[in-house]
N, C-alpha and C positions, 0 to 999 in steps of 0.2 A: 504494500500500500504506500502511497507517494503521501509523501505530509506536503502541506503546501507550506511554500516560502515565506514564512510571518519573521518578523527581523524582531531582536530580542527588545528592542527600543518600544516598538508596538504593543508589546507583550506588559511592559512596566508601565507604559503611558495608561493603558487601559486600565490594569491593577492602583493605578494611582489614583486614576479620577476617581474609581469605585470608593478610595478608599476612604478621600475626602470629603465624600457623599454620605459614605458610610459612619463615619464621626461625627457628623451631626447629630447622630442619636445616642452610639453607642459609647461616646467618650474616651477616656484616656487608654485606658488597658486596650481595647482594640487598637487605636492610634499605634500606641508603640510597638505592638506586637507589629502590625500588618507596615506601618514605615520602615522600622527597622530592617524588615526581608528587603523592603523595596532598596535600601541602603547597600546592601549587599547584590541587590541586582544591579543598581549602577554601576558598583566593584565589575560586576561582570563584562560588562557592556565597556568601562573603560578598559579592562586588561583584556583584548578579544580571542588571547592564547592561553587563558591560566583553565587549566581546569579545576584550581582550588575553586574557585572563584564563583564558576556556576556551578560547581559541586553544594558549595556552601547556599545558593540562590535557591540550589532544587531542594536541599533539605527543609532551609526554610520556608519555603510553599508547601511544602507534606506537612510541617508541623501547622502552620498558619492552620491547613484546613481545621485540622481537630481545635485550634484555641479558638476557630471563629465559631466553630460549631458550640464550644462553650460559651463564648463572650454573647451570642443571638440568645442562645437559650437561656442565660443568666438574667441579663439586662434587656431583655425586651419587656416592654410596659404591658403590666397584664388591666391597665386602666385607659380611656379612651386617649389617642393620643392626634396631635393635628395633622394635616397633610402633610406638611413636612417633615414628621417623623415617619407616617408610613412611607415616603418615598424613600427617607434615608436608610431605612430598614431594608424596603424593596433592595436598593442598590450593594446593602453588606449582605445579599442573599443572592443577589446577581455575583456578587464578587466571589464568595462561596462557588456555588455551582462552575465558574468559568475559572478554578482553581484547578483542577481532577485534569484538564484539558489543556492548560498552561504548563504543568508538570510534564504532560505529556511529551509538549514539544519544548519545555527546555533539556528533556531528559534526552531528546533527539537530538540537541545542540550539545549536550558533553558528550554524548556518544563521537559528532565529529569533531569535538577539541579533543579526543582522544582518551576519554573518558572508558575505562573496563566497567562492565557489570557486577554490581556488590555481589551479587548471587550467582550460581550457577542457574544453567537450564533446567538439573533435573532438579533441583532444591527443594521442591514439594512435591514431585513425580518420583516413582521406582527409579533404581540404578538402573544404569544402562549395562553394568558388569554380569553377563548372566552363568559366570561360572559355579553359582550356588546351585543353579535349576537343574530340573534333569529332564531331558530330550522326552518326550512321548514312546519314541523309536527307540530310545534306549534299552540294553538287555541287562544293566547293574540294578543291583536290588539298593532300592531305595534307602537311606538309614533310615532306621526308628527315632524320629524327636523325642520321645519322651522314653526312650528306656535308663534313662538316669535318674528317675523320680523316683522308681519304687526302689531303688537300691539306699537310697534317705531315708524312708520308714513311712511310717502313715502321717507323723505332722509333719512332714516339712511339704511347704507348699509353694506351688509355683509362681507367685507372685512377691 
């Protein structure tokens, strides 16, 4: 799948306006959390070779989502509030949702500054090593899993 060409400038501009929008309502603790990233995005955007740099941009967008996820759910007004707060809300909820997909493509931009993957492929899938298994066709008799148990006695148990 081809990502399209969104330039990381685009990416912080959009995150900023939200973010500004989004402090209207939500006050200090969102502010510093969500400028703070934006801080370390511009890090990234002036050094356009580091991969600390967006390493550090992408982490803190993965953490942002879960604090804004807290900071909405905490400090939204559960009493009637003006239009202006529901817009300002609206937009730290736009901001929210167009995080998952920012990630996305900055995780596509350290990939080509040269960025390796934290994780392997099989990380949460089976090994690929399959010298434990044994062939269908095979003619070796299987071992017994569990013939060490009774040789322990009756309490000792498997877990």
């Amino acid at each position: 799948m081809e990502l399209p060409a969104v330039n990381l400038k685009v990416i912080l501009l959009v995150h900023w306006l939200l973010t500004v929008w989004g402090s209207i309502l939500f006050g200090a603790s969102y502010s510093w959390a969500n400028f703070t990233i934006l801080a370390l995005g511009v890090w990234a955007v002036a050094q356009r070779d580091s991969i600390d740099a967006i390493s550090m941009f992408l982490g803190g967008l993965l953490a942002t989502i879960f604090l804004d996820i807290i900071h909405i759910s905490i400090f939204y007004p559960r009493v009637a509030i003006s239009a202006t707060g529901h817009f300002s809300a609206g937009m730290a909820i736009l901001s929210l949702l167009l995080k998952p997909f920012s990630c996305y493509l900055v995780h596509h931009m350290y990939r080509e500054r040269g960025g390796e993957p934290h994780f392997r492929s099989d990380f949460l899938g089976p090994s690929q090593e399959r010298s434990a298994y044994q062939t269908i066709d095979s003619t070796e008799q299987p071992a017994e899993p569990f013939s060490g148990l009774e040789a322990r006695g009756p309490d000792a148990r498997g877990y």
